[in-house]
C-alpha positions, -999 to +999 in steps of 0.1 A: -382-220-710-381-184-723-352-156-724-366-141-692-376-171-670-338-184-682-324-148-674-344-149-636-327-186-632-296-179-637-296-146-611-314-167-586-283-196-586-258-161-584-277-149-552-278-178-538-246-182-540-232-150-527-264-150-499-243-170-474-211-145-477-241-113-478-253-125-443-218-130-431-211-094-441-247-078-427-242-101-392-208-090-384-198-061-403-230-038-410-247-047-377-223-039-354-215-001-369-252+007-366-253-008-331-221+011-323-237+042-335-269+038-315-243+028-282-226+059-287-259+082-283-263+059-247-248+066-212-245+029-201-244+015-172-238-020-170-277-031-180-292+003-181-289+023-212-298+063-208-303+084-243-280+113-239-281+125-277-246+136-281-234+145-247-209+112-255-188+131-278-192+163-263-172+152-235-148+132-260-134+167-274-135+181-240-114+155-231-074+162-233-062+126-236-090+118-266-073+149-280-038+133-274-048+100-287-060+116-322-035+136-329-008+106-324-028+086-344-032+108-370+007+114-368+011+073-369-013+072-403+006+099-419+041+089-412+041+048-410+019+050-445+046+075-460+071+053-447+059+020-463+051+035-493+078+047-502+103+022-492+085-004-505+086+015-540+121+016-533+131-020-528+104-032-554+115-009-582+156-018-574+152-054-575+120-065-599+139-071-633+168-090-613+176-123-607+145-145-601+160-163-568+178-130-559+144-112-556+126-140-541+150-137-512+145-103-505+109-109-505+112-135-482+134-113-460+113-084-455+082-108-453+093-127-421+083-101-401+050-098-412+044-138-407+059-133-369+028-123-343+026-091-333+027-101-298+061-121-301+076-087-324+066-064-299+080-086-267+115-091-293+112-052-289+107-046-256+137-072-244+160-050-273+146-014-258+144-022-219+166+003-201+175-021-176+186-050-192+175-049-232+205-055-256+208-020-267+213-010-236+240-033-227+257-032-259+260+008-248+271+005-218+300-014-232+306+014-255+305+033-223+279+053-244+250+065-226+222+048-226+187+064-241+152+052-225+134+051-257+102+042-246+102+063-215+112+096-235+078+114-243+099+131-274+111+096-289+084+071-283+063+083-312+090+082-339+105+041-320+066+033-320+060+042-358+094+026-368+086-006-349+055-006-370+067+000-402+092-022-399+072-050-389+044-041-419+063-035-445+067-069-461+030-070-471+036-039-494+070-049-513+054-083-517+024-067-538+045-042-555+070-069-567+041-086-581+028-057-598+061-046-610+065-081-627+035-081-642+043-050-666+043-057-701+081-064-709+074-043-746+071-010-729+102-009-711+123-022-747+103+008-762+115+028-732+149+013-736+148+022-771+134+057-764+166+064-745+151+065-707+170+060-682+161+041-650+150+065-631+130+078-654+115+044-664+106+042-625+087+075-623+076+076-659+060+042-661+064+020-630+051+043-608+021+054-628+012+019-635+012+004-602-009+028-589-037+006-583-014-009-559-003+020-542-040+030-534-046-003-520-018-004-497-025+031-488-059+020-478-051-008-459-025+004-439-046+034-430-070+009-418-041-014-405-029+016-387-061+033-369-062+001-350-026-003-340-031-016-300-006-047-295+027-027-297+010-001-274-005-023-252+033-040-247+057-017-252+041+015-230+011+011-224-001+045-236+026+060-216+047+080-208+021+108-199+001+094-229+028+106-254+014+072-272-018+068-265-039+061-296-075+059-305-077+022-304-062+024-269-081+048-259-112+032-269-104-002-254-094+017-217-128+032-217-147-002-228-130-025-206-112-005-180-132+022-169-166+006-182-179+037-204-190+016-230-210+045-248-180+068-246-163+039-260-188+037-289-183+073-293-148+067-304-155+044-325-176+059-348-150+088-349-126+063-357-150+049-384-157+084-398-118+091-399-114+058-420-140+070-447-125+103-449-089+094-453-097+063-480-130+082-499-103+101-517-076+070-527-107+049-540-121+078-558-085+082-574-086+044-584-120+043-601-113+079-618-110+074-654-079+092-669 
């Protein structure tokens, strides 16, 4: 057997081996983007599909509650994103070099959230926020201070909604950066030491720079995580009050499955998809940059 016939061989086994994951990936992931994007060009009607070009999205930006919908999620990326990065580079960068069972207990603390359904979190939330009967209520009334309807105030839902979120989410990023943080080289913080830093200045200096990696991967998938926040909506208001928290996701499902406009649905869709590329295009062109 010669170099080449060896060579072909050995990329054969490699394909082969990677062909059952490749079909996986064209069935369920590429397929159904180009067969949203041809839905979205389509006025549907149950079984009958009617090319209308892009009359679809037309009517989404004539639309004031599409409008609504993206610029609370847009607020939601922004803010939960900012929020989780940086407490997460927070609690990482104070507890990394400590104690081995002190900071696997504060992993595990902030983690249990993030194990907990999303569901069962956001019911825990609506029995703690009911005006009715939830426990912050009660516990104010017998502070005989008055009680705030957080989810029925169009002013505070967005900023309960993001907490709730980051809250619940933000396990998954201090877990990765604790791991990262660990992994540093132990010699450059003794030359640090040695250098006369300071910690602060060993956290912005070098810890910082050096897990960035990690930051643009959390950034990505909690952009990602993010754009398709719908359980805690779907629970807590139910895109209300006056659709102060209606999202895209919501949105999108309401038209599908509510009012059957499945190529408006599409629509959004691939405008969510679109807003996905454009916010992570420039963190993965920041990770692959060569310094």
């Amino acid at each position: 057997m010669n170099i080449n016939q060896k060579s072909l061989k050995e990329n054969l086994t490699g394909y082969l081996f990677i062909a059952p994951q490749l079909l996986l990936f064209l069935v369920f992931i590429v397929y159904p983007i180009i067969e949203g994007i041809r839905l979205s060009l389509y006025r549907i009607n149950y079984q009958q599909e009617t090319f209308v070009g892009f009359e679809n999205y037309s009517r989404l930006f004539a639309n004031p509650v599409f409008m609504k919908s993206t610029i609370n999620t847009v607020m939601f990326v922004v803010f939960i994103v900012a929020l989780t990065v940086i407490f997460a580079l927070f609690v990482s960068a104070s507890i990394f070099d400590k104690n081995a069972k002190y900071v696997s207990f504060i992993r595990g603390s902030y983690y249990i959230p993030v194990m907990v359904s999303m569901v069962v979190m956001s019911m825990v939330w609506s029995f703690l926020l009911n005006p009715a009967n939830g426990l912050i209520s009660y516990a104010a009334r017998q502070l005989e201070i008055a009680s705030v309807n957080f989810l029925g105030d169009k002013d505070l839902v967005l900023p309960v909604i993001i907490f709730i979120t980051f809250a619940t989410n933000v396990g998954s990023a201090i877990i990765l950066y604790v791991a990262s943080m660990i992994g540093v080289p132990k010699d450059i913080f003794e030359a640090a030491e040695v250098d006369g830093a300071n910690r602060l200045q060993v956290i912005f200096k070098i810890l910082i720079p050096l897990v960035k990696p990690t930051t643009i991967y959390i950034i990505i998938m909690n952009i990602i995580a993010v754009l398709k926040i719908f359980v805690v909506i779907q629970l807590l208001t139910g895109g209300g009050p006056n659709n102060a928290s209606t999202t895209l996701m919501y949105f999108l499902y309401n038209n599908a499955f509510k009012y059957n406009q499945l190529g408006i649905a599409s629509a959004v869709g691939v405008i969510m998809f679109l807003i996905t590329l454009a916010l992570s295009i420039p963190q993965l062109r920041a990770m692959f940059k060569k310094d």
